[in-house]
C-alpha positions as CSV (number, residue, x, y, z in Angstrom):
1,X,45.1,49.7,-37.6
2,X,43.9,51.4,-34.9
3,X,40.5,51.4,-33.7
4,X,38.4,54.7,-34.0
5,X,34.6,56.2,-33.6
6,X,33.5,58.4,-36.7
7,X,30.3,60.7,-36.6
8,X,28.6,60.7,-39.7
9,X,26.8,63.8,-39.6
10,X,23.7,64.2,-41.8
11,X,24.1,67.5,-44.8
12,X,21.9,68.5,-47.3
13,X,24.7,69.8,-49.9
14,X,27.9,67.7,-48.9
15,X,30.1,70.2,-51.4
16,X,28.9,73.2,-48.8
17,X,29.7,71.4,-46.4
18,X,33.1,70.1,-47.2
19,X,33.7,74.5,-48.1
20,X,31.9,75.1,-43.9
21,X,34.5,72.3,-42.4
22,X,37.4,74.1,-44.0
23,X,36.8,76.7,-42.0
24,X,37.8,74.5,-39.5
25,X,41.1,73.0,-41.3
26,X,39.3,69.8,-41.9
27,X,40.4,68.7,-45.6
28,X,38.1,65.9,-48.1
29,X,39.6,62.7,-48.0
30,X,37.9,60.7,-50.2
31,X,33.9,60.3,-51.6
32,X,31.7,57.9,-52.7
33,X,28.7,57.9,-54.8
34,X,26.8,54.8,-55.9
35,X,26.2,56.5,-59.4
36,X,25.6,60.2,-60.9
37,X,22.8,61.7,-59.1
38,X,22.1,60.0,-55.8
39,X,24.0,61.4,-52.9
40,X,27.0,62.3,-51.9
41,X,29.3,60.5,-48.8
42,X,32.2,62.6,-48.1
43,X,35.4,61.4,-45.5
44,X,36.8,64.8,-44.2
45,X,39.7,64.8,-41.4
46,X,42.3,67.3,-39.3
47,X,44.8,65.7,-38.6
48,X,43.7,62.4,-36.5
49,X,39.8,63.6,-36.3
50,X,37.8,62.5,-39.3
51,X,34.0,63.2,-40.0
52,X,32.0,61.6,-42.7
53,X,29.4,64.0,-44.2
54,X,26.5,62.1,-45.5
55,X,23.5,63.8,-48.1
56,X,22.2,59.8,-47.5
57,X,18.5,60.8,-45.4
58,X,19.3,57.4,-43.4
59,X,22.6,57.9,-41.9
60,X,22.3,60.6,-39.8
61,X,19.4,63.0,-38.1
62,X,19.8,66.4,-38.2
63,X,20.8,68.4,-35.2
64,X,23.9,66.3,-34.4
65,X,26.3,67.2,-31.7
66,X,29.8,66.4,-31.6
67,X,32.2,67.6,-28.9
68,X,35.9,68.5,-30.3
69,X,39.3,69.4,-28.8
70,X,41.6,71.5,-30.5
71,X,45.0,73.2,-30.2
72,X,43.8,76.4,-32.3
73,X,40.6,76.9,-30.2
74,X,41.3,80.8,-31.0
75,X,42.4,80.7,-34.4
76,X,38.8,78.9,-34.7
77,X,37.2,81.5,-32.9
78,X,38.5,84.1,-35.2
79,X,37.4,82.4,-37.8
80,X,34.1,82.3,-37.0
81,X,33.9,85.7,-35.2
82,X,33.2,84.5,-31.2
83,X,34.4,84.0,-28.7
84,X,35.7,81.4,-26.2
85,X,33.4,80.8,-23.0
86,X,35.3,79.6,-19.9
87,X,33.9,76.7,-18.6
88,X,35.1,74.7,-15.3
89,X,36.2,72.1,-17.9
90,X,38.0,74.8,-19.8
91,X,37.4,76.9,-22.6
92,X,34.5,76.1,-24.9
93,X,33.1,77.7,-28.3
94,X,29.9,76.6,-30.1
95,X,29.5,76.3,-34.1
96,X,26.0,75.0,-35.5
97,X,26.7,74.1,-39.5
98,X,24.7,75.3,-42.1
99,X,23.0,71.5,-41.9
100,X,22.1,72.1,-38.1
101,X,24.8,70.6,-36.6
102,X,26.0,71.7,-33.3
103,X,30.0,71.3,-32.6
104,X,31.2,72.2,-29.0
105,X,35.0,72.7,-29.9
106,X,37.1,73.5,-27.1
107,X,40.9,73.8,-26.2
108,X,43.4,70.9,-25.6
109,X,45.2,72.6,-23.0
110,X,42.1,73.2,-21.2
């Protein structure tokens, strides 16, 4: 097994969420709820990027950012309707979620 970091970013409707990181090609992997009613903890992964989404109030403050590197940096821009910025780094776009969220997604190729 390899070894890996996960965010767990904090959402107030994981099911809206899961429907907002589609957008992005991320897919559910698997959930877990201790019982009917209490909250939701959602695995959700492109390829070998995986978030969890958490409606738990404790694992996560609101207003998150995560930095991610893709190889469809303007198929995601499309998506979302903006545009790349050029950066000395290379190309950058910023996403907030409907939770607050803040992703800095840029291309692999710089």
């Amino acid at each position: 097994m390899n070894e890996e970091v996960i965010p767990i970013l904090r959402v107030a409707d994981a099911e809206a969420a899961i429907e907002w990181y589609a957008r992005l090609r991320f897919a559910r992997q698997w959930e877990h709820r201790f019982e009917p009613g209490f909250p939701l903890f959602v695995a959700v992964a492109r390829g070998s990027m995986q978030l969890f989404l958490s409606e738990h109030e404790g694992d996560a403050r609101p207003d998150t950012l995560i930095y991610l590197k893709v190889a469809d940096l303007d198929d995601v821009a499309a998506e979302f309707g903006v545009e790349p910025q050029a950066q000395p780094w290379g190309r950058v776009l910023e996403l907030t979620d409907p939770d607050g969220n803040r992703l800095r997604i840029a291309s692999v190729d710089g």
